[in-house]
C-alpha positions in Angstrom: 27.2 5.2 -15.1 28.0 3.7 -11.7 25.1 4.3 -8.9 25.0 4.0 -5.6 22.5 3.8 -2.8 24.0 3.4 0.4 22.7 2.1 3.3 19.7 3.9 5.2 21.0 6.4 7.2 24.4 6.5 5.7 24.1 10.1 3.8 22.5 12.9 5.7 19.3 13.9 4.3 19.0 17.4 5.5 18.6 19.8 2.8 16.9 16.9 0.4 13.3 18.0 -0.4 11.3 14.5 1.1 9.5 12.0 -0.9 9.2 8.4 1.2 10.8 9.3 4.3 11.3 5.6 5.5 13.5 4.9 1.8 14.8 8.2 0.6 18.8 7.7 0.6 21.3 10.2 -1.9 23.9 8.1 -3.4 26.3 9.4 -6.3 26.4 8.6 -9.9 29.7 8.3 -11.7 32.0 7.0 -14.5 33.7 4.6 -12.4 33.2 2.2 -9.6 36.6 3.6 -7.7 35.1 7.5 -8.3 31.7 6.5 -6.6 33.1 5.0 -3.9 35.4 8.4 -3.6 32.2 10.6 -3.9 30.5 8.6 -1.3 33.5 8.3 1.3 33.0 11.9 1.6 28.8 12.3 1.5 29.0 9.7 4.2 28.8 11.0 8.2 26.8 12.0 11.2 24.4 14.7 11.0 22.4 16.0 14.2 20.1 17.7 12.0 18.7 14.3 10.1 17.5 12.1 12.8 18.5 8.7 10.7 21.1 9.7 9.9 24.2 7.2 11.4 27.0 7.5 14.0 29.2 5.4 12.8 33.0 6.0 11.2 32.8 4.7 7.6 36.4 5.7 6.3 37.7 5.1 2.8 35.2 3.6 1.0 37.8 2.8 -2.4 40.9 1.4 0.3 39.6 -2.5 -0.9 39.1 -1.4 -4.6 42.2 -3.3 -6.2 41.8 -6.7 -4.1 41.0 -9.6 -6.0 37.5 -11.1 -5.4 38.5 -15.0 -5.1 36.2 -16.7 -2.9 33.4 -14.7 -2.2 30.2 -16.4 -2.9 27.2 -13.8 -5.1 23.9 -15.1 -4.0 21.5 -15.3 -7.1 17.2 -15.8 -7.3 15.9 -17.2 -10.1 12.5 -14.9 -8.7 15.1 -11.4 -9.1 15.3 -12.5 -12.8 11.7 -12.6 -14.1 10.4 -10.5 -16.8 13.8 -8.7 -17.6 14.4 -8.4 -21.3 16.3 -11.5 -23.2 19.1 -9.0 -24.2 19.4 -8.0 -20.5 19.6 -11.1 -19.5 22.3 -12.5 -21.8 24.5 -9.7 -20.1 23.6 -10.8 -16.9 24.5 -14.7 -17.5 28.0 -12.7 -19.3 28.5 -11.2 -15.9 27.7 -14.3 -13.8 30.4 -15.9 -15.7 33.1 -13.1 -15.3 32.5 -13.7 -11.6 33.0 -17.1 -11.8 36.5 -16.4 -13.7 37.2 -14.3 -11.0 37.0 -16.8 -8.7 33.4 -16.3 -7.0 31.3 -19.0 -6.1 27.8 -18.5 -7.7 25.1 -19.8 -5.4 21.1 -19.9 -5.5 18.9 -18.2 -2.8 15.5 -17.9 -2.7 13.8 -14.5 -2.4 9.8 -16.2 -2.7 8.6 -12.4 -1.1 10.0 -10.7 -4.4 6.7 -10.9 -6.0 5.7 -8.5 -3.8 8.2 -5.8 -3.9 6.4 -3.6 -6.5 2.9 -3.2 -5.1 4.3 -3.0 -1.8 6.6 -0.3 -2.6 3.5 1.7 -5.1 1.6 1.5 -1.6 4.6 3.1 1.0 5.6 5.6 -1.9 2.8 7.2 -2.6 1.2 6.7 0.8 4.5 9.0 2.3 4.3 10.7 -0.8 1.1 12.2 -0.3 2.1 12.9 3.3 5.2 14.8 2.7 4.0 16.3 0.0 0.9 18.2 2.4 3.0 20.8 3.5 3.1 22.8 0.1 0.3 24.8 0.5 1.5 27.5 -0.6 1.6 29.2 3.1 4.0 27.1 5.0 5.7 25.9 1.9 5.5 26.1 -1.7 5.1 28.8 -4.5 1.8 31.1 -3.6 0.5 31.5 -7.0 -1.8 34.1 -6.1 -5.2 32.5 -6.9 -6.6 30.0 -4.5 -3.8 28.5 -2.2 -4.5 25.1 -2.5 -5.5 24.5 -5.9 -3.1 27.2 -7.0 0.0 25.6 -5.2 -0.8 22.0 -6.4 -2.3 22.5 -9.4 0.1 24.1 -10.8 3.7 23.7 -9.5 2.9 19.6 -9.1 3.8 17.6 -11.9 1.2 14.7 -13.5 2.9 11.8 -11.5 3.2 14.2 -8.2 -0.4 14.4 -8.5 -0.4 11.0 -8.9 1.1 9.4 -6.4 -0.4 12.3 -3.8 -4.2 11.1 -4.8 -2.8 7.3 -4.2 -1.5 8.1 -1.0 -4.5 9.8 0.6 -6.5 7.0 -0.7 -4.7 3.9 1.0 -3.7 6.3 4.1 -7.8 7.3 4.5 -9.1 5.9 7.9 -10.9 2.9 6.4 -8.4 1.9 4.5 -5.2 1.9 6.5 -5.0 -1.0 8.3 -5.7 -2.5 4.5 -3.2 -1.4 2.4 -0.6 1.2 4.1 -0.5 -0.9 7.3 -0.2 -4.9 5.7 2.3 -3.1 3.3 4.1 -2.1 6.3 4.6 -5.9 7.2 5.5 -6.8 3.9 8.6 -4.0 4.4 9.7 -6.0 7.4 9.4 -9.7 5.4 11.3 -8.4 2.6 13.8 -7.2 4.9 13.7 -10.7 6.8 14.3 -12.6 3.3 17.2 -10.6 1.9 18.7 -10.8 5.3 18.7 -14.5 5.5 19.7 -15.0 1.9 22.4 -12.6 2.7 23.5 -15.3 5.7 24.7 -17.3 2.8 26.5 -15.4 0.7 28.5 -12.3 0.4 26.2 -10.5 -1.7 23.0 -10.4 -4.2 23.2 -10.5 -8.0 20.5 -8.9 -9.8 19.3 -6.5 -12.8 19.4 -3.0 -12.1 16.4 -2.7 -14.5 14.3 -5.2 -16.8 15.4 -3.3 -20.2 18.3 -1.6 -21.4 18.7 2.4 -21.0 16.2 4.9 -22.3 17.0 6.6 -25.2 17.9 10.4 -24.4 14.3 12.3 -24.8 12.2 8.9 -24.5 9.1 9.3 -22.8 8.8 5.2 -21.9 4.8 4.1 -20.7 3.9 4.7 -17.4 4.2 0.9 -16.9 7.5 0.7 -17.9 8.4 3.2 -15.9 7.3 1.7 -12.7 7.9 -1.6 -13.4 11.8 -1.0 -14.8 12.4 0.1 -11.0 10.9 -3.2 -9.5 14.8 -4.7 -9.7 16.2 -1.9 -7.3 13.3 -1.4 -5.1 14.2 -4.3 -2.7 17.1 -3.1 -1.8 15.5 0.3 -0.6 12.8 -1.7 1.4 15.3 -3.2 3.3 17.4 -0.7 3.9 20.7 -2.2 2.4 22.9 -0.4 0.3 22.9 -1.5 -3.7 25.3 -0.7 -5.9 24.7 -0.8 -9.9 27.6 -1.5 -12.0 27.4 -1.2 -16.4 27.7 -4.8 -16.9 27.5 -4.9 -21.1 24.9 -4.1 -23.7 21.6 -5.1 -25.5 18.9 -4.0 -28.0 20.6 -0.7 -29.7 24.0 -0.8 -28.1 22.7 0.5 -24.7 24.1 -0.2 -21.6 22.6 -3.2 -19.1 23.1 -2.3 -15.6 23.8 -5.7 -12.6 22.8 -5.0 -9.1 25.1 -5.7 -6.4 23.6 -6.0 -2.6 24.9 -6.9 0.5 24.5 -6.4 4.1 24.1 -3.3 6.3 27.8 -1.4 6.3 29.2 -3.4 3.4 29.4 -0.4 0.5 33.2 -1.0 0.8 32.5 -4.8 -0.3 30.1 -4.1 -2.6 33.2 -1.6 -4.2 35.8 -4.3 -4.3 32.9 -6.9 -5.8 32.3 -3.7 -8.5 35.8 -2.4 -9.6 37.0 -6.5 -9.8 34.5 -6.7 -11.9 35.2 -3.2 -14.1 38.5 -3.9 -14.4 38.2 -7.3 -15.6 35.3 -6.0 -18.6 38.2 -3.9 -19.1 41.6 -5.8 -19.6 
């Protein structure tokens, strides 16, 4: 499948049901790189009812899909790349060097603050998690089970990792621990967002794994580790606000699919299209 998340602010979020306020963008999924960016040409637009929502006129998102890709330079870090799977990254080097027949310029960045993208993003989550979560009670919001409100409403409509991430929250967003954890974390958003930014300077977008492993199996329960950790490669992108677009780029252990990461500047989903059906096209001639 082709996924999509766009840039922050690009898809009206009234109507979605809140998790982190400051990332939480709806993108499409689809077969095909020119279907997403038809989905999304029409999920894009202004909305006076979701505050981030942006005025600005995005148009056909698929009119580039088609044009060749010659001369664009893909920015890679080697720091984007650790502790993905060998198989995934044999489809990744596979990919690199489709570009390159393409005509891109691969070129090296350096993204030093990537270490910190997965604690960083554990701390925001679950510290807006547990805030936006408050409001089902069971009076104002949420199921009233008819025992006690509280415990009735939580304990029983919120899932393991809801509960989770809630007690998480409250503990990094507790007074003596703000400044600590939810606060620094904060300033780590805005570094993140400074690094990608410059790298982006250089190049026309960011190569990268969509996860560290191949697909789940259908019905697989993967470890809780694995499960936070596979989303490490795409939470950058939602730090920083810039749209990311993830592209089926081969296979690995069991025949399933190994997903490449494409991300580029504020505005530039109708880039990160051309860069994506270039590439489908060319896996499929």
């Amino acid at each position: 499948l082709v996924g999509i998340k766009p840039t922050y602010g690009a898809v009206s979020r009234y109507g979605l049901c809140a998790m982190t306020s400051s990332l939480d963008q709806i993108g499409p999924l689809t077969r095909t790189v020119r279907d997403n960016a038809a989905v999304l040409s029409v999920l894009c637009g202004h909305d006076k009812k979701d505050s981030t929502s942006l005025d600005i006129a995005w148009g056909d998102l698929s009119e580039d899909c088609g044009k060749d890709i010659k001369g664009l330079k893909i920015g890679v870090s080697p720091e984007m790349f650790e502790g993905i799977k060998k198989d995934v990254e044999a489809a990744l080097s596979a990919a690199k060097q489709a570009l390159k027949e393409m005509g891109c310029e691969i070129v090296e960045i350096s993204m030093p603050s990537f270490a910190y993208v997965f604690a960083d993003y554990k701390v925001i989550c679950s510290a807006e998690v547990a805030s936006n979560m408050g409001r089902f009670d069971g009076i104002r919001y949420g199921e009233n089970t008819g025992g006690e409100l509280y415990f009735g409403t939580r304990g029983d409509c919120f899932g393991k990792e809801v509960k989770r991430r809630i007690m998480m929250g409250t503990y990094v967003l507790a007074t003596e621990n703000y400044e600590r954890y939810y606060g620094k974390a904060l300033k780590v958003k805005k570094l993140i967002l400074r690094e990608m930014n410059e790298a982006l300077r250089s190049c026309d977008a960011i190569l990268s794994p969509a996860a560290s492993t191949v697909a789940f199996k259908f019905g697989e329960t993967p470890l809780l580790d694995g499960l936070y950790t596979g989303d490490a490669y795409c939470m950058a992108a939602s730090l920083a606000g810039l749209p990311s677009l993830s592209v089926p780029c081969g296979t690995g252990e069991g025949s399933l699919p190994v997903g490449m990461l494409l991300t580029g500047k504020r505005y530039s989903e109708k880039l990160l299209y051309r860069i994506g059906d270039a590439f489908e096209r060319y896996c499929h001639e």
